[in-house]
C-alpha positions as CSV (number, residue, x, y, z in Angstrom):
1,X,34.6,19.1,56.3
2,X,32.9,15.8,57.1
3,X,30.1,17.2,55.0
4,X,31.4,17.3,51.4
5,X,33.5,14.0,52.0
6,X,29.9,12.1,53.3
7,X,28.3,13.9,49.6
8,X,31.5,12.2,47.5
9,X,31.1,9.3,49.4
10,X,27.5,8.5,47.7
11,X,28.9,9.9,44.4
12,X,31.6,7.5,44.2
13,X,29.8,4.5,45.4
14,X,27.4,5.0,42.2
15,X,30.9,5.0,40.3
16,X,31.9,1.7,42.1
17,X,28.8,0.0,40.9
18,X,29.2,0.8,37.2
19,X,30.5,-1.5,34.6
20,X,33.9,-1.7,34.9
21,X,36.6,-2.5,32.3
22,X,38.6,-5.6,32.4
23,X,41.5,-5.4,34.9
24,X,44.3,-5.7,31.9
25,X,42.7,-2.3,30.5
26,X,42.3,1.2,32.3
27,X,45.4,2.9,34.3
28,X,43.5,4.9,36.3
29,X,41.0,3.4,39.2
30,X,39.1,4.9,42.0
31,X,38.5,2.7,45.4
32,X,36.8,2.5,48.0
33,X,37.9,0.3,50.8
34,X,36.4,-0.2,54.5
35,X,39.4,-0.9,57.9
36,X,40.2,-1.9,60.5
37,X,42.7,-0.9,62.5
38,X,44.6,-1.8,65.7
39,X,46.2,1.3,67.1
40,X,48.3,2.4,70.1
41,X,48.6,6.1,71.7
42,X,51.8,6.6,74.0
43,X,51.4,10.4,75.7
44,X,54.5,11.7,77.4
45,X,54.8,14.9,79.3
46,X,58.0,16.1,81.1
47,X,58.3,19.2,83.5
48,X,61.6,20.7,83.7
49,X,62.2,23.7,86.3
50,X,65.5,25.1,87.6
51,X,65.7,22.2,90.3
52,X,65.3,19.2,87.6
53,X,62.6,17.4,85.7
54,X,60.2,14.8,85.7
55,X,58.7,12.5,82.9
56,X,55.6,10.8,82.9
57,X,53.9,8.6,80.2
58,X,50.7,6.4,79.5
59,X,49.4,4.6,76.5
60,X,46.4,3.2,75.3
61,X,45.9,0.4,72.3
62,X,42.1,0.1,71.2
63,X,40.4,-0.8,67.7
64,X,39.3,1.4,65.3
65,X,37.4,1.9,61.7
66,X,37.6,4.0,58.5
67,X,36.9,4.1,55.4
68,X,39.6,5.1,52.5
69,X,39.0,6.6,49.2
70,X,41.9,5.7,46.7
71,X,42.3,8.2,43.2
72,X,45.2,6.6,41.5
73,X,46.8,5.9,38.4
74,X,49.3,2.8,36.9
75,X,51.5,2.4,34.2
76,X,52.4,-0.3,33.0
77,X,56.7,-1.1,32.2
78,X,58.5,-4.4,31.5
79,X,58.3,-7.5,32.5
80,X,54.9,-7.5,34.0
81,X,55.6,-4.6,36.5
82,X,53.7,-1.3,36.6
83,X,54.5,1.8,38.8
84,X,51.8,4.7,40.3
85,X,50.6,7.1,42.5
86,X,47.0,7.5,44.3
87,X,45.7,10.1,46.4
88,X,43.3,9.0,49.4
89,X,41.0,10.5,51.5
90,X,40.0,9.1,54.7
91,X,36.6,9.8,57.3
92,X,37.8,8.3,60.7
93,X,34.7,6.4,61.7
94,X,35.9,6.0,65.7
95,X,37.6,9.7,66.4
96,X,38.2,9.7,70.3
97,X,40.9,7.3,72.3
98,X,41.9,8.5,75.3
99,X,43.6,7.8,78.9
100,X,45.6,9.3,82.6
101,X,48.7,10.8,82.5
102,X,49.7,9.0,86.0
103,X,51.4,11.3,88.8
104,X,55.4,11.1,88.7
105,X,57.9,13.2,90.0
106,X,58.4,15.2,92.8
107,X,59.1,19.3,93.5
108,X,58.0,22.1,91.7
109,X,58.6,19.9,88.4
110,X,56.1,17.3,89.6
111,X,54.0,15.9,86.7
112,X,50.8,15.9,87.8
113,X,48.3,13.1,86.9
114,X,45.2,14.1,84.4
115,X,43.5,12.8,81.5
116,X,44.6,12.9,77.4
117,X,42.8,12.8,74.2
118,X,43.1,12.1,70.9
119,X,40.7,12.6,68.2
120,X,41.0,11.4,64.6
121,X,38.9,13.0,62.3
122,X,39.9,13.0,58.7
123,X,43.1,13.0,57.0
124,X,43.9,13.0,53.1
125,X,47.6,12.3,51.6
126,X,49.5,10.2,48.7
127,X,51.1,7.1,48.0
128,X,53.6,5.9,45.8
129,X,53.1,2.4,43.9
130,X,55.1,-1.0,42.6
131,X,53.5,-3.5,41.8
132,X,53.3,-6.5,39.2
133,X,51.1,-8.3,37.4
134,X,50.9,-12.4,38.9
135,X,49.7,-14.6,35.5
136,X,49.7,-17.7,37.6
137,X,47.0,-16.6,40.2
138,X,45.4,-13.9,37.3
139,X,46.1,-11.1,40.3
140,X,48.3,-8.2,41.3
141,X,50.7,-8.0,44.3
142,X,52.1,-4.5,45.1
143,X,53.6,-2.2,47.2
144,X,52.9,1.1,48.5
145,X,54.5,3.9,50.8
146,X,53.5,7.2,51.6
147,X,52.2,10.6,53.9
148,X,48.9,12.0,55.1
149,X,48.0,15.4,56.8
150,X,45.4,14.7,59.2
151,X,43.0,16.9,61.1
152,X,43.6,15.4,64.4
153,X,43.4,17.1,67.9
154,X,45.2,16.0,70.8
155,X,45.0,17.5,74.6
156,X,46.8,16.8,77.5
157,X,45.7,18.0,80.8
158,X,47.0,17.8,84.5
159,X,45.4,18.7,88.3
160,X,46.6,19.3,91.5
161,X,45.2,16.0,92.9
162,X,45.0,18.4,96.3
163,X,42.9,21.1,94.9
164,X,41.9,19.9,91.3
165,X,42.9,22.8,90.1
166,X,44.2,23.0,86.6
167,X,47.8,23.1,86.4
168,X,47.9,22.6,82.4
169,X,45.4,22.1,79.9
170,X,47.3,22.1,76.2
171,X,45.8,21.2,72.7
172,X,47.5,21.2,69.7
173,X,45.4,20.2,65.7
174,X,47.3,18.4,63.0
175,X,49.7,14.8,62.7
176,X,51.7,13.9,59.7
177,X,51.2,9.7,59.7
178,X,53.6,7.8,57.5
179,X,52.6,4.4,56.0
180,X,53.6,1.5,54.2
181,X,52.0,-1.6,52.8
182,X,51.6,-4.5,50.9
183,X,48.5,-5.2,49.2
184,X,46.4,-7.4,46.3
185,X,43.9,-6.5,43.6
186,X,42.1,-9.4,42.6
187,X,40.2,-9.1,39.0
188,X,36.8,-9.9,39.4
189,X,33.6,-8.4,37.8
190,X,34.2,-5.5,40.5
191,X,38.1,-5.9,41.3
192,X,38.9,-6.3,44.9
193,X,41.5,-4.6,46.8
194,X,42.7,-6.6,49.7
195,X,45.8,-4.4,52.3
196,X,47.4,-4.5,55.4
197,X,49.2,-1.3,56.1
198,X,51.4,-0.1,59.0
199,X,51.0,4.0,60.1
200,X,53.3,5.6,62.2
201,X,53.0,9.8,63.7
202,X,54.9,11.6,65.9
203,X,53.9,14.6,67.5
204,X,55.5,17.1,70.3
205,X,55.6,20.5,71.0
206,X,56.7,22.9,74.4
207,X,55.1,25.6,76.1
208,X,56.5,27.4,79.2
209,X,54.4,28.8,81.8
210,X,55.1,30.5,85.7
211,X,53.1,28.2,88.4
212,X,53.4,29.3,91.9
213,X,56.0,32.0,90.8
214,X,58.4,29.2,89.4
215,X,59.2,29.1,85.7
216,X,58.3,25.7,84.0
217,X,58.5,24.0,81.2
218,X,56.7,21.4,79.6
219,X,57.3,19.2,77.0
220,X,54.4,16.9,75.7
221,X,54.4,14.0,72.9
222,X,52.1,11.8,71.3
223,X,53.3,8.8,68.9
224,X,50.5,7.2,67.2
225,X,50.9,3.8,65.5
226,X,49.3,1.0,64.3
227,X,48.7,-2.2,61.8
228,X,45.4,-1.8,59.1
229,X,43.8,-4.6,57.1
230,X,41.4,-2.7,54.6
231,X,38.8,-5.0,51.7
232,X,37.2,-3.0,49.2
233,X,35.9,-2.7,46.0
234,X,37.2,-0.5,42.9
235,X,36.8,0.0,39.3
236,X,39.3,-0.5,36.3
């Protein structure tokens, strides 16, 4: 998948570089804009059997990059506003954050300690657009909201610290991140998109499974947010 994206990357950085129209004119623009992000990873992962359950979580805040491609169209309405959508694409450009699920719990529904991943990839989704035209500073404030569907993979394992042996090792492929953000196009020869966006997923699922003859179940979860600041160039 990476592949095709890295071949439209090149494509639409020759686009970027062509005259552009003035930023009163064209409706619909194509962006490309570098980030960088802050984001956290919590993990959770309860064990329930017939005697109780145990609950154990970890989380892990660490930078990371990408770079966005924005497809959208404006129109303009009264009084200076103008409303849109835009599809974006997005290559992940630091995939892997990870950490320990730390021991807790006690019993047959012990959670045992082990490491968890998570690896972005790429993701694509759309946005919805208000915005307004700013005479006094010759710019354009805006807002934006929207959803993605990433391809993301996320594993959670645990040991028996006694005999390292695997007591669970589940993965699971695919978030649905929301986001919202504010943001400014500045008209230069190139305009210039400057945003700062917040994401938010949440992602859980169950599996049961007999260990030593006793039924278990276990419930993991992974909440992924973050705060994005992304400067890039477009055309209109």
């Amino acid at each position: 998948m990476r592949k095709p994206l890295g071949a439209a990357l090149v494509t639409l950085c020759a686009c970027l570089f062509a005259p552009a129209d003035t930023f009163a004119q064209s409706t619909f623009y194509l962006r490309m804009l570098p980030e960088v992000a802050l984001t956290s990873v919590m993990h959770t992962k309860q064990v329930t059997s017939g005697a109780g359950s145990s609950s154990s979580e970890s989380s892990t805040v660490t930078p990371e990059g990408a770079i966005n491609l924005y497809l959208g169209y404006l129109k303009p309405t009264a009084g200076n506003w103008v409303i849109g959508g835009e599809f974006r694409g997005t290559i992940s450009l630091r995939p892997d954050i990870d950490g320990t699920t730390p021991l807790a719990g006690s019993g047959t529904h012990r959670v045992w300690p082990g490491p968890w991943d998570f690896t972005n990839r790429v993701g694509v989704g759309v946005n919805l657009i208000v915005g307004r035209d700013l005479a006094s500073i010759n710019s354009r404030g805006f807002l934006f909201a929207g959803c993605a569907r990433w391809n993301s993979d996320f594993r959670s394992a645990g040991a028996d610290p006694a005999s390292e042996e695997l007591i669970d090792d589940e993965k699971k492929t695919g978030r649905w991140p929301l986001t919202t953000g504010i943001g400014l196009t500045l008209p230069f020869d190139r305009p210039l998109d400057i945003r700062l966006r917040y994401f938010r997923s949440a992602t859980s699922w169950s599996v049961s499974r007999d260990v030593n003859q006793e039924a278990l179940e276990f419930d993991y979860s992974f909440v992924v947010n973050g705060l994005a600041l992304s400067v890039g160039l477009g055309t209109r």
